[in-house]
N, C-alpha and C positions, 0 to 999 in steps of 0.2 A: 526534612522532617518526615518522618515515617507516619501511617495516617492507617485507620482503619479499612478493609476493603474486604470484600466480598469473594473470595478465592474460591469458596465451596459453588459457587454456582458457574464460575465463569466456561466462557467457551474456548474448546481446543484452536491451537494454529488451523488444523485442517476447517472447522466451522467457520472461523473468522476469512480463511480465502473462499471457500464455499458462498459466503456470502458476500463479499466482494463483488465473485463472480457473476452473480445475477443481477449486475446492473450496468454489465457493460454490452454494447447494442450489437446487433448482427450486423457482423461487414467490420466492425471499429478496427482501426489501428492502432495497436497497444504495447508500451514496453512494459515488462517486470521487471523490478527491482533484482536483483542479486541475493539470494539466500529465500528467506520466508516467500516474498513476492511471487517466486516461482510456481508456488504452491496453487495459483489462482490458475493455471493455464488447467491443471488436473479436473474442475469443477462448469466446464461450460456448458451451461443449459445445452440439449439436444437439437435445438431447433434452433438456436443460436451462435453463431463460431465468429470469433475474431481471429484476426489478421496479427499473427504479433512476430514486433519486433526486436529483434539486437542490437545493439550498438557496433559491436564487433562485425556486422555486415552481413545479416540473414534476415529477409522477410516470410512470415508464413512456415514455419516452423511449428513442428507437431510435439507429439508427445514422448516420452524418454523410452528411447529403445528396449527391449528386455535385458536383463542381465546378460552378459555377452558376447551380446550381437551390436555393441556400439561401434561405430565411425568417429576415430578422435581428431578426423578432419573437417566432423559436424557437430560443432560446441556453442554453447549461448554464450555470454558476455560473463559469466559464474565460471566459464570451463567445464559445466554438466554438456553429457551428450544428448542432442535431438533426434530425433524425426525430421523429415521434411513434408510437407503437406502438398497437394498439387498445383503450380503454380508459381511456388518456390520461388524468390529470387536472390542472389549473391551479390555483395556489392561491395566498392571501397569502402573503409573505415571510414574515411573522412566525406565520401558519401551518405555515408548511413547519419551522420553528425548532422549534417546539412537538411536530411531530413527531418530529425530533431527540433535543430534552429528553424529550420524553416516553418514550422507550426504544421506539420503533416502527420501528425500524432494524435490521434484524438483523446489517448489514454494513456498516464503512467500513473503504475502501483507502486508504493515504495513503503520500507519500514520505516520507524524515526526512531531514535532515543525522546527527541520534544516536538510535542504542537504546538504553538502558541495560539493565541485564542482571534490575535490577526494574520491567521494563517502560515505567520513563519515555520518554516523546519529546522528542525537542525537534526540530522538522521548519518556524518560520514565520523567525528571526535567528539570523546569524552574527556574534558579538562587535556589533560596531554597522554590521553590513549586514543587510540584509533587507527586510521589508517592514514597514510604520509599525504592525501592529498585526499580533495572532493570529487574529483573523478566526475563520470558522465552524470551526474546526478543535478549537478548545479546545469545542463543546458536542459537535461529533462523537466526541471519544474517550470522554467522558463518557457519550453516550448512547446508544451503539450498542452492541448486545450483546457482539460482535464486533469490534477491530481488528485490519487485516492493516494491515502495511508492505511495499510493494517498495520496492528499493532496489541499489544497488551495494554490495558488499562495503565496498569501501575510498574513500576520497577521490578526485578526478583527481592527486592530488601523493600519493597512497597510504599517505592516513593512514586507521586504522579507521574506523569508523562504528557496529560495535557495537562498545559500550565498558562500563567499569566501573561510570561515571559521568557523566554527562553535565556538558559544559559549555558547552553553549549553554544560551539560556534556552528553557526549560522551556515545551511547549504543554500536556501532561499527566503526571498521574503515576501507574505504576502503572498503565496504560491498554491495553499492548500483550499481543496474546495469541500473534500469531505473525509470522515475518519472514522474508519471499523475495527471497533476494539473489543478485545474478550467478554466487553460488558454491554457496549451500546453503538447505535448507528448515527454518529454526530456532523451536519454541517456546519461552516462555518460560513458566516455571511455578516456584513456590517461588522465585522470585528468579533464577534460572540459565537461561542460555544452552542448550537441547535439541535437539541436531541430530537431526533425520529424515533429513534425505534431505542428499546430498553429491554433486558430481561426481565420476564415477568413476573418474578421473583423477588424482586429488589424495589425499593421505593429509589425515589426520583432524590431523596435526601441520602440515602444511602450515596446512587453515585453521583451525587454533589460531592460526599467527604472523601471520593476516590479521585476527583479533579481539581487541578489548581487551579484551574480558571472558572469563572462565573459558566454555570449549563443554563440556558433561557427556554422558551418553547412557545413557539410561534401559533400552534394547533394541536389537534391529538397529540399522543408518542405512542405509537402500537407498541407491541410485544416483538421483540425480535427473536426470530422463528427460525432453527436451523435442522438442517435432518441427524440423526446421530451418523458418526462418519469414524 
């Protein structure tokens, strides 16, 4: 079902990793997701730098080299080329997994197609598109202390994205802690949708009819405040 939503106000990809970025702690160890997710490594506070990781077997990796002066033997887990930061380490594949499993992540960011509103994902197939498998993504939600989702609000045909229930297939269940979308900063906790932070913009009814699932509110909701980028 196609629903009403608030398109004129919302925030770009670069806002929504922007803000992402500022709440992940100095020192953290972090993976991005593949594609959008990337975009958070671009926004780290100054006084603040995490540690982030690959799957593919790279800790502490920098920023994307300039046009032309890429190393295509220093690639994240997307195949983009890095940087290396100092300190740097290189590791088996099935080392780096280990890390993962092993719960030495304090952070992974990833996109979703669905949130459910008890934390499931579903972020790798759409009915029968996608890609042939779930990939590192099903040990990241497991393993890391921590996951965020960004993501859009709504569909591009402006269907929700967070919903009741999910009906794509399932990368995790029960995985997700919080979720920064083009419109709002929402945890999830006890089963339920928890708006923080909202555009200022918009009433609290508004993005009610842009979610499928019940939004509650524990306290305040600030304004969510991003710099133009």
């Amino acid at each position: 079902m196609t629903i009403d939503t608030r398109e004129d106000i919302k925030l770009s990809n670069a806002q929504i990793a922007w803000r992402a970025a500022q709440d992940i702690a100095d020192g953290a160890y972090v993976n991005l997701g593949i594609g959008f997710p990337e975009m958070v490594a671009r926004y780290q506070p100054p006084a603040r730098q995490a540690v982030f990781h690959t799957e593919n077997g790279i800790l502490n990796f920098g920023e994307p080299p300039a046009a032309g002066h890429e190393d295509w033997d220093l690639i994240n887990a997307g195949k983009k080329a890095v940087t290396l930061k100092p300190g740097a380490a290189f590791f088996h594949h099935a080392d780096s997994f280990a890390m993962v499993r092993g719960g030495h992540l304090d952070v992974a960011i990833l996109g979703a197609y669905q949130v459910a509103q008890n934390g499931d994902l579903a972020n790798w197939r759409v009915g029968n598109k996608g890609v042939p498998a779930v990939g590192g993504a099903m040990d990241l939600v497991h393993g890391a202390k921590q996951v965020f989702v960004i993501t859009e609000h709504v569909t591009k045909d402006g269907k929700p994205k967070l919903v009741e229930k999910c009906t794509f297939p399932l990368t995790g269940v029960g995985c997700i802690t919080r979720v920064y979308t083009s419109h709002a900063v929402i945890d999830i906790a006890d089963g339920r949708f928890v708006v923080r932070e909202k555009l200022a913009a918009m009433t609290m009814k508004e993005l009610q009819a842009m979610t499928g699932g019940e939004l509650v509110t524990d306290g305040p909701v600030t304004d969510l405040i991003v710099p133009e980028l």
